[in-house]
FISE-20481 format. One record per residue (C-alpha): residue number from 1; residue in one letter; y, x, z. Coordinates in steps of 0.1 Angstrom, whole numbers. Each point is the difference from the previous one (the first is absolute). Layout:
BEGIN
pt num = NUM, residu = A, py = Y, px = X, pz = Z
...
//
This chain:
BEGIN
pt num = 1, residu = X, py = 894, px = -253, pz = 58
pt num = 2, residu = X, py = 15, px = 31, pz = -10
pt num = 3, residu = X, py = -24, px = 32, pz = 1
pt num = 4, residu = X, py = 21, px = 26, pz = 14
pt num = 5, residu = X, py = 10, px = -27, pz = 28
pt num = 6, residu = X, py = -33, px = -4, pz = 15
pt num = 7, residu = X, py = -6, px = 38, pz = -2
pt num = 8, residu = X, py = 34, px = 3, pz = 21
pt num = 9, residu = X, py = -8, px = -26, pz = 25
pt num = 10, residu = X, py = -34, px = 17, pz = 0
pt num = 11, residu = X, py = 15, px = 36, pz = 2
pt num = 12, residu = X, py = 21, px = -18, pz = 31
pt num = 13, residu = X, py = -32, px = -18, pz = 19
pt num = 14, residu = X, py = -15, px = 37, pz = -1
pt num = 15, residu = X, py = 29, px = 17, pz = 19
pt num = 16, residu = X, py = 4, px = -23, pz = 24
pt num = 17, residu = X, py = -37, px = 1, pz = 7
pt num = 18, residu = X, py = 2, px = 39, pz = 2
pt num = 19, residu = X, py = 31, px = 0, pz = 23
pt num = 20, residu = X, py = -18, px = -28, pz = 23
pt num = 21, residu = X, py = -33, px = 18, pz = 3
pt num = 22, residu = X, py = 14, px = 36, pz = 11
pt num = 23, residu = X, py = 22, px = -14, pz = 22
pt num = 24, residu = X, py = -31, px = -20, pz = 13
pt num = 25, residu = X, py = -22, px = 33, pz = 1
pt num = 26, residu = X, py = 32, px = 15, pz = 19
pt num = 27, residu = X, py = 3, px = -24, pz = 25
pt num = 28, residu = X, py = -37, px = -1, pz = 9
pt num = 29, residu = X, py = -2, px = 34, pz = -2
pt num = 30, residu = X, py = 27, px = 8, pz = 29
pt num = 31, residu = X, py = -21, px = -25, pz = 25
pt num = 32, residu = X, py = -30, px = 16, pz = -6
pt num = 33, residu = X, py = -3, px = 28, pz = 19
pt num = 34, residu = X, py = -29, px = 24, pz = 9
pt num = 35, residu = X, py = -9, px = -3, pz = 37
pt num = 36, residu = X, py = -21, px = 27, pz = 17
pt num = 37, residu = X, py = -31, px = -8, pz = 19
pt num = 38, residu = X, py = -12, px = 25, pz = 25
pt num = 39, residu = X, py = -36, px = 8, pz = -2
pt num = 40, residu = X, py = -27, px = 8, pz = 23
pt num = 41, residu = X, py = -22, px = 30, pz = -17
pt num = 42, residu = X, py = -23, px = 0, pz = 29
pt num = 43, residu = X, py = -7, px = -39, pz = -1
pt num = 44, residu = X, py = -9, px = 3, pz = -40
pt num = 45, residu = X, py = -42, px = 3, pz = -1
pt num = 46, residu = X, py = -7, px = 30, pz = -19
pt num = 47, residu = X, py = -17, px = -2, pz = -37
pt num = 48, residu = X, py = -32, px = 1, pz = -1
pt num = 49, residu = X, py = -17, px = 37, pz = -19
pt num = 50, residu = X, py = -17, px = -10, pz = -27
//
């Protein structure tokens, strides 16, 4: 085969690779969202002084 061929189709393979990944990372990204937890200070046990 031709040798500027298979570096197109390869050139191709690697932008469609890149588009599908960020819009992957975007898509998980939105449903992960940080949540706060409330936490009891009192309830911790305190360190220990070495």
């Amino acid at each position: 085969m031709n040798t500027h061929l298979l570096i197109g189709v390869a050139v191709m393979f690697g932008l469609i690779g890149f588009a599908a990944s960020r819009d992957l990372l975007r898509r998980l990204k939105i449903q992960t969202q940080l949540v706060t937890v409330p936490v009891n200070r009192a309830a911790r046990p305190a360190r220990a002084e070495r």
